[in-house]
Each structure stands twice: as C-alpha cells, then as structure tokens.
N, C-alpha and C positions, 0 to 999 in steps of 0.2 A: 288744869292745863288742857288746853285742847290741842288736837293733834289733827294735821292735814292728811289721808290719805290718799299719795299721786298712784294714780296709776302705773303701773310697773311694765314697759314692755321690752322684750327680750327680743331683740334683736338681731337678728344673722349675718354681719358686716363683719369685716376685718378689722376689731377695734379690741383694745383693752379692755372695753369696758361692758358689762352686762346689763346695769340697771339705766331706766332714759326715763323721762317726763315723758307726757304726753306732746310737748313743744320740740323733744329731740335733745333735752339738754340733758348730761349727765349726772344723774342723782348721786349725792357725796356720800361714798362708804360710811363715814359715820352717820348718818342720817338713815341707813338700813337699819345699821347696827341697833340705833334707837331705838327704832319701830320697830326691830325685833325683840329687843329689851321688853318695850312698853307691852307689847302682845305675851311676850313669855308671861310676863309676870302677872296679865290679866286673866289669861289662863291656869293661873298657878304653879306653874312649870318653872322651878328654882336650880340654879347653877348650871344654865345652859348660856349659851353665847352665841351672835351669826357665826360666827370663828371655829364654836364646835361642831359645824356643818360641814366642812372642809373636813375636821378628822375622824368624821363618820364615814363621808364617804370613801376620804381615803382607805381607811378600815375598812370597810364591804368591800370595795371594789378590790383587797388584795385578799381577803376571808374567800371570797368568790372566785380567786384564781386569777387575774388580772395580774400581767407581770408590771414587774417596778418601774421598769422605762416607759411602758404607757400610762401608769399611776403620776409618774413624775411630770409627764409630758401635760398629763390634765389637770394640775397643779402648778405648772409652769416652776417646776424646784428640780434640784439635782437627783437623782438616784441615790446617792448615799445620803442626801438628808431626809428624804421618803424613808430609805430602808433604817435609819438609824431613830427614826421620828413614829412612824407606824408600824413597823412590823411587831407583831406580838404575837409572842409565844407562849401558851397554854399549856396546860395538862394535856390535853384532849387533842389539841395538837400532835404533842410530842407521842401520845400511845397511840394514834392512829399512824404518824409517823413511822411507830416500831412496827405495829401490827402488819405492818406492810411488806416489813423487810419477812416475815415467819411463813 
C-alpha cells in the first residue's frame, strides 16, 4: 500500500480547522488518524491513537496546574466533561495533598 505524505501546515486563521494541504484545502480528520495509525505502528508503538493526543494533553496541561476552564476552553468541551473525563487522582496526589494540610 502506498501512502501520500501532504504536507501539513498549521495555520493561524480563524477556522475549525488545523490541518490544510499545500493547495489550502482541509485535510480529513480521518486521513490524520491514518497516517497516524500507519506511523504508530511502523514505529512499533501499539494501542496509541491521534485521539490519545488530546488526553495527554489534557492530562499535562491539568498535572501542570492549568485550571479546567482553560483546559476546556483548548478542547473546546465543557468544564464538567474535562473534569469528569481527565481529572485523575493518584496516590501521590492525594499524600502530597495531606502533606500540605501538616
């Protein structure tokens, strides 16, 4: 199977959209998805997805301290589905949590 790779430019406009051709037109989320597929898995890199790129970063960016409404806001999602979707709570967490109150 051969595979086209377009060039990817990211763009700074006021648009939905991230990924563009070199023509301006908008490259189809699945067609990321793919080429991300085809690369994971040419690299060996098993049970990742473009999709688990969003809950990584959601995870760092709230690990890091970033409050939820700006989490939400760079997600374009609600607050309560961020906080009910990513927030996780740890061991390591919770003792440094105590550690704080002593």
């Amino acid at each position: 199977m051969r595979f086209l790779i377009v060039s990817l430019i990211i763009k700074k406009i006021n648009t939905e959209y991230l990924f563009f051709q070199n023509n301006g037109n908008v490259i189809n989320v699945h067609s990321v998805s793919k080429w991300f597929k085809y690369f994971c898995n040419a690299c060996g890199v098993e049970g990742v997805t473009f999709h688990s790129l969003r809950h990584t970063c959601a995870t760092n960016l709230l690990q890091n301290g970033v409050d939820l409404a700006t989490v939400a806001a760079i997600l374009r999602d609600s607050i309560e589905t961020v906080a009910k979707t990513y927030l996780h709570t740890d061991e390591n967490i919770i003792r440094e949590a105590i550690e704080k109150l002593t």
